[in-house]
Structure formats: structure tokens, C-alpha cells
C-alpha positions as CSV (number, residue, x, y, z in Angstrom):
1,X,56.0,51.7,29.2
2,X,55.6,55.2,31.0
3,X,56.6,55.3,34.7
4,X,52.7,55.2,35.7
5,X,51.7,52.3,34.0
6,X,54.4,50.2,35.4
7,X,53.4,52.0,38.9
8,X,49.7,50.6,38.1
9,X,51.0,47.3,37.0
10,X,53.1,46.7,39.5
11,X,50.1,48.0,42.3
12,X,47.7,45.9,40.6
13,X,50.5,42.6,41.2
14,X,50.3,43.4,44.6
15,X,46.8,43.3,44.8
16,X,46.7,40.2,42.9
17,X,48.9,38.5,45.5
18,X,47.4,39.7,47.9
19,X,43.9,38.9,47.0
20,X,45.3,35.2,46.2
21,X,46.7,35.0,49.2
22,X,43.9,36.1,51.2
23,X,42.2,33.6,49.5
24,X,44.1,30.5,49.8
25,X,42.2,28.9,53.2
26,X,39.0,29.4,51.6
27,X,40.1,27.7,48.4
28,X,42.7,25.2,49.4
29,X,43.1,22.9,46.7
30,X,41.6,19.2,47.4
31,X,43.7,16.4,46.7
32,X,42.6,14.1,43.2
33,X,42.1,10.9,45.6
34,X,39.9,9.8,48.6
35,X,39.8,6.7,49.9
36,X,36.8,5.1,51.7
37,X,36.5,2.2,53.7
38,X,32.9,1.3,54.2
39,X,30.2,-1.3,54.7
40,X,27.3,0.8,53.1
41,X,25.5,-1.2,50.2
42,X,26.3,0.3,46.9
43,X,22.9,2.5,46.8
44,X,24.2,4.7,49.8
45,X,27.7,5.0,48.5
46,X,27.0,5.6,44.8
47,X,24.8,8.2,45.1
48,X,27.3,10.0,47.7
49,X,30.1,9.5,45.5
50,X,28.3,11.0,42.1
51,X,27.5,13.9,44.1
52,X,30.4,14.5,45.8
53,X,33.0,14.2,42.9
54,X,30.1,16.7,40.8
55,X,30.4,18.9,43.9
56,X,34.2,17.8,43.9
57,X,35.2,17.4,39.8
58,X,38.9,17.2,40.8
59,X,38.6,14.7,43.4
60,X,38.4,10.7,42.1
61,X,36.8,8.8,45.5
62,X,36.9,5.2,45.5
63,X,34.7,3.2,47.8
64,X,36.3,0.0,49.1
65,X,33.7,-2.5,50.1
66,X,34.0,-4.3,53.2
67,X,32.2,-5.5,55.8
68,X,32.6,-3.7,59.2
69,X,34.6,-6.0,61.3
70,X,36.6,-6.9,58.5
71,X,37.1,-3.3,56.8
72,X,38.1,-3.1,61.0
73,X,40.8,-5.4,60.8
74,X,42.1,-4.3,57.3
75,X,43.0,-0.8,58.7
76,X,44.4,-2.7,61.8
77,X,46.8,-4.6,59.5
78,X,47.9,-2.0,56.9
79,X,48.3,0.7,59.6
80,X,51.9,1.1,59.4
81,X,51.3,1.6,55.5
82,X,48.0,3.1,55.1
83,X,46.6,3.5,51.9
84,X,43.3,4.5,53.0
85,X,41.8,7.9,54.4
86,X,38.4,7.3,55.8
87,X,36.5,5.0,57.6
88,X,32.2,4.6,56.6
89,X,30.1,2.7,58.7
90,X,26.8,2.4,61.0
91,X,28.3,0.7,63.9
92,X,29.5,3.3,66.8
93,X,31.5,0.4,68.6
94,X,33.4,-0.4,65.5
95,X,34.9,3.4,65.6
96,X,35.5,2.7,69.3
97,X,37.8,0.0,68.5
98,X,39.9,1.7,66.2
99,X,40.1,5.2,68.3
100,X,41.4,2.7,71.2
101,X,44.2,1.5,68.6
102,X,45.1,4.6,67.6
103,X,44.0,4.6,64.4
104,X,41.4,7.5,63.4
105,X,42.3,11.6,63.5
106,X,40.6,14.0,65.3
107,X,38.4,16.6,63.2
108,X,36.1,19.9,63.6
109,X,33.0,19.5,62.0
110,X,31.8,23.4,60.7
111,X,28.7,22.7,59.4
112,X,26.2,24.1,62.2
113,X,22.6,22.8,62.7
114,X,23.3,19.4,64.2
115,X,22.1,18.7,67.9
116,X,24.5,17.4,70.0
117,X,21.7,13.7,70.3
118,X,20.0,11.7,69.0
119,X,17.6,9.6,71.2
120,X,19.6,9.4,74.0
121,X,22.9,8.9,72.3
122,X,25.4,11.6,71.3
123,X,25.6,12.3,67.2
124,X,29.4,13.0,67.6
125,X,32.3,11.0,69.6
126,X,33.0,13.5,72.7
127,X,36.5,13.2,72.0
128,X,36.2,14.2,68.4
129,X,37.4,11.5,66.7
130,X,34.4,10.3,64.3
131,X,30.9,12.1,63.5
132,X,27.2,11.0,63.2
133,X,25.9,11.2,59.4
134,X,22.5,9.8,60.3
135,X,20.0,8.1,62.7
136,X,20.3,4.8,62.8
137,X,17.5,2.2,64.7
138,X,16.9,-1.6,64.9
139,X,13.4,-3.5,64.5
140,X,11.4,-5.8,62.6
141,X,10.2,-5.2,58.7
142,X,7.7,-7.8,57.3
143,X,6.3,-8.8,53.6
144,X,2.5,-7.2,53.8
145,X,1.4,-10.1,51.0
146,X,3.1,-13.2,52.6
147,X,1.5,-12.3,56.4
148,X,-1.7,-11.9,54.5
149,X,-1.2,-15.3,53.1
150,X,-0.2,-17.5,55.7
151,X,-2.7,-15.3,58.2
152,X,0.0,-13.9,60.5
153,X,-0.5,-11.1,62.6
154,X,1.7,-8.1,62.2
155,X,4.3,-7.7,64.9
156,X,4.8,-4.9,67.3
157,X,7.7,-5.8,69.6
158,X,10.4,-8.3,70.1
159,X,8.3,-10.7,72.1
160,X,6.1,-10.7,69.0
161,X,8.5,-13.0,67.0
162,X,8.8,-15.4,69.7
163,X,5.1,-16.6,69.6
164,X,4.6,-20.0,67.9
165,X,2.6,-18.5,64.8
166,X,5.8,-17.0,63.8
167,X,7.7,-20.7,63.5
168,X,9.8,-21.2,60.7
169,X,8.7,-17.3,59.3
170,X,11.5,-15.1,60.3
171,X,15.1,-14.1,58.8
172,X,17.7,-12.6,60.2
173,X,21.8,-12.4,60.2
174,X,24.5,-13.2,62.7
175,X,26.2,-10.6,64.4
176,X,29.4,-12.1,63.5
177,X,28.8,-11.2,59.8
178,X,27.3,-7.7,60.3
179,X,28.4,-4.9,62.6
180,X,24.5,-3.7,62.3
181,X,22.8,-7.3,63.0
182,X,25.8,-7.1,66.3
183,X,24.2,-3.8,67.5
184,X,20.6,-5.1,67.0
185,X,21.7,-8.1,69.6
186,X,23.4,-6.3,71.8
187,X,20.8,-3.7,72.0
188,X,18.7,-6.5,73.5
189,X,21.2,-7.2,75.8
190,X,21.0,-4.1,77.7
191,X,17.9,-3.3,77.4
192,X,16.6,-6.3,78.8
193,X,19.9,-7.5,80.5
194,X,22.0,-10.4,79.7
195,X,20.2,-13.4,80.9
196,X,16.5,-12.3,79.6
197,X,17.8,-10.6,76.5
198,X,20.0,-13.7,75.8
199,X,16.7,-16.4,76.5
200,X,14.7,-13.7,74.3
201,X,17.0,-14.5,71.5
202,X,16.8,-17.8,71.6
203,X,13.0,-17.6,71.5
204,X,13.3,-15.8,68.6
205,X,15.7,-17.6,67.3
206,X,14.1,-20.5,67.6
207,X,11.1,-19.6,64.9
208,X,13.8,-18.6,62.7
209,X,13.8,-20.0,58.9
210,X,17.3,-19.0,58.3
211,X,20.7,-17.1,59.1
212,X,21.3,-15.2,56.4
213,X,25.0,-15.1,55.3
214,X,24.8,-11.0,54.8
215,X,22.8,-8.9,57.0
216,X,21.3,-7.9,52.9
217,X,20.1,-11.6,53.0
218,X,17.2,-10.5,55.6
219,X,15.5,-7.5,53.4
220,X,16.2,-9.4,50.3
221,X,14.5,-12.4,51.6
222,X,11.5,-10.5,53.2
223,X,11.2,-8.3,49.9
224,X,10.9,-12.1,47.7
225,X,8.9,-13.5,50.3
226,X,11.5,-16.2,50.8
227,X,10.5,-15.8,54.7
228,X,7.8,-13.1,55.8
229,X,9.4,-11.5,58.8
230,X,13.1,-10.0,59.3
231,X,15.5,-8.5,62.0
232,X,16.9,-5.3,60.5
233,X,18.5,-1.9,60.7
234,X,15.7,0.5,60.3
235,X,17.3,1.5,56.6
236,X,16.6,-1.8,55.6
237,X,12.8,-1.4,56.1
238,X,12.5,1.5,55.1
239,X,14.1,1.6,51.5
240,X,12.2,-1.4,50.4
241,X,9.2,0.3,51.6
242,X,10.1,3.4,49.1
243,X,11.4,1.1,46.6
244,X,7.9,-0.2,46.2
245,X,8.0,-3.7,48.0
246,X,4.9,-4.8,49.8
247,X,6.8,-4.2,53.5
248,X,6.3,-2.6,56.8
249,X,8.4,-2.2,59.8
250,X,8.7,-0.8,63.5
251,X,10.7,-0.1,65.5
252,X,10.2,-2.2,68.7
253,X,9.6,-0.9,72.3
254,X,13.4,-1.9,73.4
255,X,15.2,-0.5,70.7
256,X,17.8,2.1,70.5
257,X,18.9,4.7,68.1
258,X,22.7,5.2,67.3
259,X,24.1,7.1,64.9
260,X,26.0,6.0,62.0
261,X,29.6,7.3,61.6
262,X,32.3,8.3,59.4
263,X,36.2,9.2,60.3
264,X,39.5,10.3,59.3
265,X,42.0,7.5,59.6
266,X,45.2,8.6,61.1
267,X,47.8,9.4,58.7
268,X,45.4,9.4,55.7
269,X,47.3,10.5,52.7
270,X,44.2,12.6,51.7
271,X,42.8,14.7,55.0
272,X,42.1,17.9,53.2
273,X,39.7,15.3,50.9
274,X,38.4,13.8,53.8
275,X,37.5,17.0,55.5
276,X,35.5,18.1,52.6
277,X,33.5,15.0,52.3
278,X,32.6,15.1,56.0
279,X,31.3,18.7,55.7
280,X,29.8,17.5,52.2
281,X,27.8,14.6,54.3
282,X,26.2,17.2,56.9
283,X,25.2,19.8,54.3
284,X,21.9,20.4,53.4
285,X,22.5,18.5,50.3
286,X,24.3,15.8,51.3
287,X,21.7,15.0,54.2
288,X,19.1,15.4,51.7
289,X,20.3,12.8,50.1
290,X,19.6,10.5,52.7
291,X,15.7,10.6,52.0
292,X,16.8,9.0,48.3
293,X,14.1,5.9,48.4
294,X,16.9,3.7,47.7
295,X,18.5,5.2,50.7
296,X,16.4,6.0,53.6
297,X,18.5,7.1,56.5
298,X,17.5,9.3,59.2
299,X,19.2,12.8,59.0
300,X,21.2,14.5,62.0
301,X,19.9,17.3,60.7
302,X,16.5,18.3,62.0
303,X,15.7,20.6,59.2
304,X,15.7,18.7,56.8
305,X,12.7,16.6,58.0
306,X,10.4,18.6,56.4
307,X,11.2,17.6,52.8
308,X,10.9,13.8,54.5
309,X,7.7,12.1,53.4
310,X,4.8,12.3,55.8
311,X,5.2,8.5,57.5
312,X,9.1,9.0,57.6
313,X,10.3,8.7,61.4
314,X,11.4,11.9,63.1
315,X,13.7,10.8,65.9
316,X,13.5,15.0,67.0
317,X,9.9,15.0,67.0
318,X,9.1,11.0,68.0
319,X,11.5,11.0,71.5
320,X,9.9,7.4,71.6
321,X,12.1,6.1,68.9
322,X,15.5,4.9,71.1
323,X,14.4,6.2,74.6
324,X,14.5,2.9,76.6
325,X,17.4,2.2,75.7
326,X,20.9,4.2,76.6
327,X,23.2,2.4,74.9
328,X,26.7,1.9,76.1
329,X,29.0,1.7,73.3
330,X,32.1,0.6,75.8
331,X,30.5,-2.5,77.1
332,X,29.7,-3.4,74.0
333,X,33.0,-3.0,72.3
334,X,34.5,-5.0,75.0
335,X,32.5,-8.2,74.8
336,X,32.3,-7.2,71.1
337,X,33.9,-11.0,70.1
338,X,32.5,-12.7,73.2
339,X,28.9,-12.1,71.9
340,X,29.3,-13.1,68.2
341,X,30.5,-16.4,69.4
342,X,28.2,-16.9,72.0
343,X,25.6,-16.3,69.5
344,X,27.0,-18.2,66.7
345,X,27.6,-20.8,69.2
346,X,24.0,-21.1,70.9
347,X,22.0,-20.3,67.7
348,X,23.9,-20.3,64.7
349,X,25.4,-23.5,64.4
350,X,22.9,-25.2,66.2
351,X,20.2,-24.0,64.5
352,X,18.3,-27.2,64.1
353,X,18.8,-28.5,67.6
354,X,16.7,-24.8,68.6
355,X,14.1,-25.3,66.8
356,X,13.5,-28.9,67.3
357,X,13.6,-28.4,70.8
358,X,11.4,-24.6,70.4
359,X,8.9,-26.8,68.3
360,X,8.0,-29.4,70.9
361,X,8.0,-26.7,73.5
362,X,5.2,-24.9,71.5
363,X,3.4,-28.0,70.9
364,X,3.6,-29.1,74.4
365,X,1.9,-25.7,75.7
366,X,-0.9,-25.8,72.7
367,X,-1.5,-29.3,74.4
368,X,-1.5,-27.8,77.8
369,X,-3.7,-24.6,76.7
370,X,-7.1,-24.8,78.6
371,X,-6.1,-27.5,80.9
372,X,-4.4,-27.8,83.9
373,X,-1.9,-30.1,84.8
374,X,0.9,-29.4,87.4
375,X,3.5,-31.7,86.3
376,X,3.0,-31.5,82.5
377,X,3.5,-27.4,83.0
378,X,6.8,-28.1,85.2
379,X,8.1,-30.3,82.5
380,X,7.7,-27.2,79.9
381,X,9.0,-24.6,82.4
382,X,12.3,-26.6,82.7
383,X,12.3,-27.2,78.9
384,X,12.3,-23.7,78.6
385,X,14.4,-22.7,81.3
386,X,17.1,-25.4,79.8
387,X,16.6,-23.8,75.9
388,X,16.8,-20.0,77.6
389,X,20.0,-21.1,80.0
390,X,23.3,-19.2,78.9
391,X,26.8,-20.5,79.6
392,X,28.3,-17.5,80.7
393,X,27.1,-14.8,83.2
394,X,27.3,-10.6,82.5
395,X,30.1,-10.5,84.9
396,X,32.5,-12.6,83.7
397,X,31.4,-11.8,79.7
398,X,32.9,-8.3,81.2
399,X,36.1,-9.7,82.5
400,X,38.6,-8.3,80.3
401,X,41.1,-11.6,80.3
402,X,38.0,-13.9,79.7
403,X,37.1,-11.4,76.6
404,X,40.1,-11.2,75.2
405,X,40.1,-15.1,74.9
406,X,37.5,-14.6,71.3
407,X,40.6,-13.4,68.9
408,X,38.9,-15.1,65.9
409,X,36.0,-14.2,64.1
410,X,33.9,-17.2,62.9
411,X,32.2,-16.6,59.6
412,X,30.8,-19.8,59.1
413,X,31.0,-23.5,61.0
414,X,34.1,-24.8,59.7
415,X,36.4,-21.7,60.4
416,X,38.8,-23.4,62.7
417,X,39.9,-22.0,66.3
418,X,42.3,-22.5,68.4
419,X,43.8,-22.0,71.4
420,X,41.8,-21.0,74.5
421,X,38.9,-19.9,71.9
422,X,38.2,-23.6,70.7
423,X,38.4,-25.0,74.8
424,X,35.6,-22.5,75.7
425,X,34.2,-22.7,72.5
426,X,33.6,-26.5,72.9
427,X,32.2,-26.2,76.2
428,X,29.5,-23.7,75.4
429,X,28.3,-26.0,72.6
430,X,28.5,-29.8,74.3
431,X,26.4,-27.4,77.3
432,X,23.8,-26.1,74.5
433,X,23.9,-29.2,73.0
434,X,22.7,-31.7,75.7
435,X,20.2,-28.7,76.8
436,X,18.4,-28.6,73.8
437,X,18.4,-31.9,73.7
438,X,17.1,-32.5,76.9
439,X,14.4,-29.5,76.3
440,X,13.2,-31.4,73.6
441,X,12.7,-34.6,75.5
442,X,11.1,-32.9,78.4
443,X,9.0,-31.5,76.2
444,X,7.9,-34.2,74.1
445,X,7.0,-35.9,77.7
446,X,4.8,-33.3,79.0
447,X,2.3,-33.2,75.4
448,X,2.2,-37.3,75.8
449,X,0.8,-36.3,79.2
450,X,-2.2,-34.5,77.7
């Protein structure tokens, strides 16, 4: 080899290195594994997966499946040797909890093109630690063919599925078993404030037809026509509606729009992975995806709207959708406990005490309806008054020490508490007990009146 050709060669190295090395931030290899922690139904996260590891051939992501407060406690318990790198999930005060233990990563999203709301809510934690994906709203869907059938009127607000027409028509979940259905609860509970949004419930509640087990029961029961009405996430209504089912939905007046949220967990073993599939969730494609029928989530990105079809809520356009309602993700993550067992307490496992006592409060008023009668009308206002009453004020639900007493999270009625939980626990329910029951009687006395 002359002297010039090993001149050129050993240029054209340098320029080889160098070119690589100028190179290697854009192309930094991604690790082969990402791990997901996520509540999402199978439809959202398979079609994110399949696109991502196309996008990604390199990368193998597995989703592990688990509802949001327990995928909340898993990372809580395996924190000192995580396995896992990101967190998936609608509920904002879920993320809350785990930024408080220390257990998410800050990151920089770099996609550009996302407003810094939605609604009235910000898309992104302001300290950093988990991002918006998509809108995410609360309301009533309904069965078009069952409504038809058993000549119910379509709802429009909350107050709607409290009316007696509704009795024994309406689904929905416990908040202890979904992080959405907790949100949809709580969203009543400031909007309305505690003692109205908390009687509002239990007028609901009491037309109810079931608690489902899984906040899926409620579409999947609307879609078979098991019952004809059901409280959901917005997603929930608006899929089946894609997918072909006879079902509408809206969103009711005292609603709220939050958005859904993905992190880093702290100390992932993958974070260059995890980067890449945050940034692969607010791209133009991956937010496209989101209009999938099967999926139907509302993007953060407002451009993408336009490929939306033409009934699809536009939180950007609609300001409407999640105005009355400012939600305050702190409060809520700090009676987060407090209210699942208050609810499950009150409603879910006394289910058929509610609506025994709701029933004879409905028939008593149909009674009264076109007459007058003083007494029989104070009877029912103390019926309802006793049915509506709730064993715990705002202020001391806020107490931290009072709060901190609901450690367990009851799943169904024979999960066992203890402690301090089971004393207050008790209370609450021999209180809701002898009110119902006591509703019901005063009740049943007024429409003997009549």
C-alpha cells in the first residue's frame, strides 16, 4: 500500500469515528426490555405495544396487568428491587402517591405541540415527574335498544339517574376496585361538595342494579343489556360506540377532565426504553392511535383532532367538557382510602338496605304527587335526609391522622380489617344500617297516609 492510500485510509477512519461519534446521542441504542405496569384493558395496550416494538424491532415490552391501586402497591413493595420501568394509568392521584414515596423519575418530554391543559387541569405534573397521554372524562353511557324497551328517557346529568324511572337500571363499579370509577366519585365530591355529592350518590346508588366487580363490568353489562345505564370513564362509552354497540353517552354538567398518565419509575433498569416510549405516546402516530375504535381516548394533542370522527369530543374546541370542575388531585389522594371505604361501607355492602329504603321513598312521593299533606311530606323529607346523612364531615375526612386510619383496601365484603379501620369501620355501618332502616319505615308510614 503506497504512502497515500494509507493517508486516505487512515483520514477516512477518522471521519468514520468521528461521524459515529457525532452520531451516538441521536442513535443511542435502546435496551431489548421494557417493563410496563398498567391498568389499561388489553385493546389500549396491544395496539401500543405492536406499534411500538415495529417502531422499536429491538425492544421486547411486556405489559403487566394490574389494576391501579394494586399495580400502586406492587411498585411500593418491590421498590428496593425493582423489576419494573414504567408506570401506565388514567388516575392522576395514583401518580401522586407514588411521587410522594419516592418512587417515579423525573423526565423531559421533546415532542412539541402539547398545551400545557386540558380543561382546567394541567396535561403534565409541574414537577416533571409523569406526563398526560390523553384526555380523560367521567359520565354516563346507556344501551339505545334497552331504554327504547323499557321506555326510559335518556339522561343528561347526574341528577338524571337518581329519578325513580331509573330503579333497578343502572351499573356501575366501586371505587375501591378501579382507580377510574374513584375519580368519577370523587369528582362529585368537589364539585358538589362533600355532604350533597355524598347524598347524590346514594341517590344514585340507590337505583343501582349492581356493583360491578371491574369497572369493565359496567360497559360490558350496558353493551349486553344486562342493565341499561352505566357510570363510566368517557373511553368506556365511547369505544363501544365505535365498536358497533347500540350506546350513547355524555358527559354530565359536573364532570371533570384529567388526563391520563404514564411515568418512569425510579431506578428502572430500562430508562433509555422508557424515554422512547413516552416520546412514541405523544407522536403523531402514537396519539393517532388513540382514535382506534377499540380505543377511543382523547389526544393531548390538538392536531390530531382533525383525523377524529365528526361527533368525537374536542376538549380544545368544547371548553364545556371539565370546566365546572377544578379538580384537586392533593385532596383527593389524601382521603384516597377514606372514600373507598366510606363508599363501600354506605353503598356497597349494603346495597340491599339502599334500595329497599330508596324504593319506599319513591313510592311514598308517587303517593304524595298531586296531593298535599304536611305530615306525610315531613315523614319523606326525614326519610331522605336519614338515607343522604354521611358519618363523617369534609373536615375531619381531611385530617391527616383520621385518614391514615384506612391502610386496607377492601375488595369485597369478607376482606377482614383490623385495627382502628374495623372500629370506625363498624360504626359507619351500624349508623347506615339503622338509617336505612329507619328511612324505610318512615317512608312506608307516610304512603299508608295517602
Amino acid at each position: 500500500m503506497n504512502h497515500s492510500s494509507r493517508v486516505l485510509r487512515v483520514v477516512g477512519s477518522w471521519i468514520l469515528a468521528a461521524g459515529l461519534l457525532g452520531a451516538a446521542p441521536l442513535t443511542q441504542a435502546l435496551e431489548d426490555k421494557l417493563v410496563v405496569v398498567t391498568s389499561f384493558p388489553k385493546d389500549l395496550t396491544g395496539a401500543f405495544k405492536a406499534a411500538f416494538e415495529k417502531k422499536y424491532p429491538g425492544v421486547k415490552v411486556e405489559m403487566l396487568k394490574k389494576k391501579t391501586t394494586a399495580g400502586v402497591k406492587y411498585l411500593q413493595e418491590t421498590a428496593s428491587n425493582n423489576t419494573s420501568d414504567m408506570f401506565w394509568a388514567s388516575a392522576p392521584d395514583a401518580f401522586e402517591v407514588l411521587k410522594g414515596d419516592g418512587l417515579l423519575q423525573k423526565y423531559q418530554v421533546k415532542a412539541t405541540g402539547i398545551p400545557d391543559m386540558i380543561g382546567a387541569y394541567p396535561i403534565n405534573d409541574p414537577d416533571g415527574y409523569y406526563k398526560g397521554f390523553a384526555g380523560a372524562g367521567y359520565g354516563i353511557m346507556w344501551n339505545e335498544r334497552y331504554i327504547k324497551a323499557k321506555k326510559l328517557p335518556a339522561p343528561r346529568d347526574w341528577s338524571d339517574l337518581a329519578k325513580p324511572v331509573y330503579h333497578g337500571h343502572v351499573g356501575m363499579s366501586a371505587p375501591s376496585r378501579s382507580g377510574t370509577t374513584h375519580l368519577t366519585v370523587e369528582t362529585l365530591l368537589q364539585g358538589q361538595g362533600w355532604e350533597k355529592g355524598w347524598a347524590e350518590w346514594k341517590a344514585i346508588a340507590g337505583n343501582f342494579n349492581t356493583v360491578t366487580e371491574r369497572s369493565f363490568g359496567v360497559p360490558d353489562g350496558v353493551n349486553s343489556g344486562q342493565f341499561g345505564l352505566g357510570v363510566v370513564i368517557d373511553f368506556f362509552g365511547l369505544s363501544s360506540q365505535a365498536s358497533g354497540f347500540p350506546v350513547d353517552f355524555v358527559y354530565p354538567s359536573v364532570t371533570t377532565l384529567v388526563p391520563a398518565n404514564i411515568a418512569i419509575v425510579a431506578n428502572a433498569p430500562h430508562p433509555e426504553a422508557a424515554g422512547a416510549f413516552i416520546e412514541f405516546l405523544m407522536s403523531l402516530q402514537g396519539q393517532e392511535l388513540l382514535l382506534n375504535p377499540k380505543i377511543r381516548r382523547l389526544p393531548v394533542r390538538p392536531d390530531i383532532y382533525g383525523k377524529a370522527p365528526a361527533d368525537f369530543p374536542n376538549p380544545f374546541k368544547d371548553k364545556s367538557i371539565g370546566a365546572a370542575v377544578k379538580f384537586d388531585v392533593v385532596k383527593s389522594k389524601n382521603r384516597y382510602n377514606l372514600v373507598n371505604s366510606l363508599f363501600d361501607v354506605m353503598i356497597t355492602y349494603r346495597l340491599d338496605d339502599l334500595r329497599a329504603a330508596t324504593k319506599a321513598i319513591q313510592d311514598a312521593e308517587a303517593a304524595l304527587s298531586g296531593k298535599s299533606n304536611a305530615e306525610a311530606q315531613r315523614l319523606i323529607d326525614e326519610a331522605k335526609a336519614l338515607v343522604g346523612a354521611v358519618p363523617v364531615d369534609e373536615a375531619t375526612a381531611l385530617d391527616p391522622d383520621f385518614a391514615a386510619v384506612f391502610k386496607k383496601k377492601r375488595k369485597k365484603a369478607t376482606d377482614k380489617v383490623t385495627g382502628r379501620q374495623a372500629e370506625v369501620e363498624a360504626e359507619w355501618d351500624k349508623l347506615v344500617k339503622a338509617n336505612y332502616a329507619k328511612a324505610k319505615t318512615l317512608a312506608e308510614q307516610a304512603k299508608s297516609m295517602l
